[in-house]
TORVEXNU-962521 format. One record per residue (C-alpha): residue in one letter; x negated, y negated, z. Coordinates in steps of 0.02 Angstrom, whole numbers, plus 50000, padded with zeros to 5 digits. Example, Ala and Ser with C-alpha at 12.3 -4.5 7.8 and 13.67 -1.06 7.14 Angstrom:
2
A493855022550390;S493165005350357;
END
This chain:
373
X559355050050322;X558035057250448;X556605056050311;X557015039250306;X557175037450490;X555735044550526;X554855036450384;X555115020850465;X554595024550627;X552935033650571;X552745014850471;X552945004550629;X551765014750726;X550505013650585;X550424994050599;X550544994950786;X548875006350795;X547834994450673;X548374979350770;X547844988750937;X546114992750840;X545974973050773;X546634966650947;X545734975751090;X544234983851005;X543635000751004;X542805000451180;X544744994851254;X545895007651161;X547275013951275;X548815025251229;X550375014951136;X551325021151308;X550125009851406;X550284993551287;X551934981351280;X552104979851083;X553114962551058;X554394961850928;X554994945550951;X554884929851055;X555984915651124;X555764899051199;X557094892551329;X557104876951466;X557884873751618;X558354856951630;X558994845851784;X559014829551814;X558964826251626;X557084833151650;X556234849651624;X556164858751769;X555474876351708;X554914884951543;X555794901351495;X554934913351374;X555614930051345;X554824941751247;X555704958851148;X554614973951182;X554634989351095;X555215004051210;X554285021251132;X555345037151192;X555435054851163;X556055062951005;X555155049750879;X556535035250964;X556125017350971;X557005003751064;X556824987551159;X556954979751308;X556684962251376;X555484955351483;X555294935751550;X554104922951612;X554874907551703;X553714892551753;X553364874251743;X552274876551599;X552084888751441;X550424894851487;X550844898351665;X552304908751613;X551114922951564;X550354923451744;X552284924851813;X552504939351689;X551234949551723;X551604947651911;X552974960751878;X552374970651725;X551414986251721;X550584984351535;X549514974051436;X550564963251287;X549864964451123;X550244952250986;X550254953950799;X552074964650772;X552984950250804;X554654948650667;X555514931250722;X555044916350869;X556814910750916;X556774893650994;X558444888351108;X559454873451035;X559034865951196;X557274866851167;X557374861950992;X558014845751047;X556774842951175;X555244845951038;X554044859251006;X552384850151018;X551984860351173;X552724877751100;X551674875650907;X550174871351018;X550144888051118;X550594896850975;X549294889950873;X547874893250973;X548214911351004;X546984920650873;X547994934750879;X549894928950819;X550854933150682;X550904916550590;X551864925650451;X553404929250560;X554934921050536;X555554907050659;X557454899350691;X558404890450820;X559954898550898;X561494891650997;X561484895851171;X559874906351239;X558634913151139;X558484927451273;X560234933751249;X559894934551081;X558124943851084;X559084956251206;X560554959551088;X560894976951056;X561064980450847;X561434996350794;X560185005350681;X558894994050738;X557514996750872;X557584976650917;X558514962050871;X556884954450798;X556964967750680;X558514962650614;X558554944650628;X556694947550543;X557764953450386;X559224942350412;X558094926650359;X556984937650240;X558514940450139;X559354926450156;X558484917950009;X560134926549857;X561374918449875;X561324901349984;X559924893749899;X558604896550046;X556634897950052;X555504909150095;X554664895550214;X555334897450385;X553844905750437;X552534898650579;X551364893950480;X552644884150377;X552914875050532;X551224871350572;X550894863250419;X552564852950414;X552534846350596;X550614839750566;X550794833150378;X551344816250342;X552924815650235;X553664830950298;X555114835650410;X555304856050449;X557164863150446;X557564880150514;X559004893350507;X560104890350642;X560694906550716;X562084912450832;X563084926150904;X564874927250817;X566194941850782;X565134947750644;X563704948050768;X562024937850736;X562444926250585;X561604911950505;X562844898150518;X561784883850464;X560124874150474;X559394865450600;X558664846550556;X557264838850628;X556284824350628;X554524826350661;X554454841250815;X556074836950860;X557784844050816;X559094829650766;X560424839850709;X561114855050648;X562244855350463;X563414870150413;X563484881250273;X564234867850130;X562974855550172;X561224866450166;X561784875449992;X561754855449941;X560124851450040;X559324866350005;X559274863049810;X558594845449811;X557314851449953;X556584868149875;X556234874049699;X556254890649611;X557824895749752;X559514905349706;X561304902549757;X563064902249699;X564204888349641;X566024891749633;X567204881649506;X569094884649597;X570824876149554;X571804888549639;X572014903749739;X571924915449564;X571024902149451;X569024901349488;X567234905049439;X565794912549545;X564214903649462;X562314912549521;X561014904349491;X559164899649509;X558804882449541;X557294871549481;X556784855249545;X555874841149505;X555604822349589;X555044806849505;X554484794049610;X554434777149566;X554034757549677;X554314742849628;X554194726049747;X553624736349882;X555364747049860;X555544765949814;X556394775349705;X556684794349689;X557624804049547;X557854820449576;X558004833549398;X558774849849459;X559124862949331;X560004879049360;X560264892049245;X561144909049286;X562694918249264;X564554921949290;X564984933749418;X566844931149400;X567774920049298;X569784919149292;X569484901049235;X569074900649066;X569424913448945;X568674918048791;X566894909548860;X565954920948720;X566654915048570;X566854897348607;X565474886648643;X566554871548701;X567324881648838;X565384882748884;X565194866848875;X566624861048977;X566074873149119;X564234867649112;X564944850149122;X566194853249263;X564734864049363;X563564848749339;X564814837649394;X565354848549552;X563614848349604;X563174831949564;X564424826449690;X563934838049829;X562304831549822;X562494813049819;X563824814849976;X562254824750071;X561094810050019;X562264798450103;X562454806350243;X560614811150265;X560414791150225;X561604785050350;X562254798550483;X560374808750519;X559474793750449;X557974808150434;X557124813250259;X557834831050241;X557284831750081;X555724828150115;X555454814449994;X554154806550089;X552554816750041;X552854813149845;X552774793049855;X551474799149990;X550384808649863;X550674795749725;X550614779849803;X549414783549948;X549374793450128;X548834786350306;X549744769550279;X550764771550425;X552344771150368;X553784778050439;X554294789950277;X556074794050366;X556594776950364;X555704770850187;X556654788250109;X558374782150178;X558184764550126;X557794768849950;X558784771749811;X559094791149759;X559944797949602;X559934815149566;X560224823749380;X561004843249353;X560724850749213;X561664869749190;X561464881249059;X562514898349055;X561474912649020;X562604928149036;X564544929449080;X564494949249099;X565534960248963;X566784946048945;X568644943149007;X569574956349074;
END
């Protein structure tokens, strides 16, 4: 346990050293004690008057202690701009911040609603960011979440960092939440991002749904039921479980990986999409059917039911992306885009949700295990 401890330190202080060397040059080298090393940061706003009246960013720093002990500790800038928070940050801290660490960017519900134009921007034209790190929108704060206390971890970053990485088993999520991800989907016609939606529960920091938007700007958030259904008409090559129940005693656990495909089709200056998923996988538990080995129509009957199941989970997400977020979740858009033509200045949220959409499952049992029980 202290190998691996120490191991892990001896890691982080590797990749903290060669983005020192990359990020202040050989002539500007100062000890790791000297430097802020940021782990994570946030985006919050003040707002009154139904206006913005000042820009909160916090940032996680790592804390380096004696006896080979990490930690963090949270430091602010408040302003009336982004940029100018840096100048009120400094005004009270003794080091120099150094980018290029960074795990997660955790935007505030608050100012996920209000639109990140001016957050991507600042982002983007800072050389030295992370644009591989992970990005999600909480409830509440983003500060009280960067300053969260977990044990076993040196930051909250760090663990939210692997909370998203991981997340991609068993619910059917990418691996896309990333900044550059969002780069690309805010400035590309056809595309709407979607983020994790964090927050702070008994269990501590859990995912607890997505977070919609149109354009820069968050529209809504969905829960758990409705981004497994979202999730595998959006992305392709992703993994996830189905479950089959009838009762308490009576149900199976299907896991899968999920393939997609989308047809798009016009006709009298109307669209259509059909979406093919396939998923093929196997049974984690089954007190459904019995005897699934030696009978192919019990195989059948489940890979009809499962189709079915899912089937209908999608098509009530397609009507209610059509007619409650009225917002192309799916991102339809950028395949009549790419077959029919870009720059035509249409608005792809409201062609999508006018359109007809059918979607197709296919399933196909691999393995059920060493059979009943």
């Amino acid at each position: 346990m202290k190998n691996n401890k120490t191991k892990y330190i001896s890691i982080i202080l590797l990749c903290i050293i060669i983005t020192i060397f990359f990020s202040i040059g050989l002539d500007d080298q100062q000890p790791v004690e000297e430097l802020d090393i940021i782990s994570g940061l946030g985006a919050d706003l003040i707002i009154k008057n139904n206006k913005v009246a000042e820009h909160i960013v916090p940032m996680s720093i790592y804390l380096f202690e004696s006896e080979n002990k990490i930690n963090s500790t949270l430091k602010t800038g408040t302003a009336k701009t982004k940029g100018e928070t840096r100048q009120n940050r400094q005004l009270s801290n003794d080091k120099q911040n150094i980018l290029g660490l960074e795990k997660v960017f955790i935007i505030s519900e608050e100012q996920a609603h209000y639109g990140l134009q001016d957050w991507t921007d600042i982002l983007f034209r800072n050389p030295y960011l992370n644009d591989t790190a992970y990005v999600a929108v909480c409830k509440g704060e983003a500060s009280d979440i960067l300053s969260t206390n977990i044990k076993g971890y040196p930051s909250s970053s760090d663990f939210i960092g692997g909370l998203i990485k991981n997340s991609i088993f068993y619910n059917f999520f990418s691996d896309k939440y990333r900044v550059m991800n969002l780069f690309l989907s805010i400035g590309s016609e056809g595309y709407n991002p979607v983020l994790p939606y964090i927050e702070i529960t008994n269990k501590g920091i859990t995912i607890t749904g997505m977070a919609l938007f149109n354009g820069n700007k968050m529209i809504s958030k969905i829960n758990v039921g409705e981004l497994r259904a979202m999730n595998i008409m959006r992305e392709n090559n992703v993994k996830g479980m189905f479950t089959i129940q009838k009762s308490t005693c009576k149900y199976t656990n299907y896991y899968a990986t999920s393939k997609r495909k989308v047809h798009c089709t016009k006709e009298d200056n109307k669209y259509k999409f059909t979406i093919n998923i396939s998923l093929e996988g196997d049974l984690i538990t089954d007190t459904l059917y019995k005897n699934l080995q030696n009978n192919p129509k019990k195989v059948e009957e489940f890979s009809t039911k499962m189709s079915e199941d899912i089937k209908k989970e999608c098509t009530n997400f397609i009507n209610k992306m059509k007619y409650t977020y009225k917002v192309d979740c799916l991102e339809l858009g950028k395949f009549a885009a790419a077959k029919y033509g870009r720059h035509m200045e249409k608005d792809w949220n409201s062609v999508v949700c006018n359109s007809e959409i059918d979607v197709n499952v296919k399933v196909k049992l691999n393995k059920i295990g060493r059979g009943d029980y």
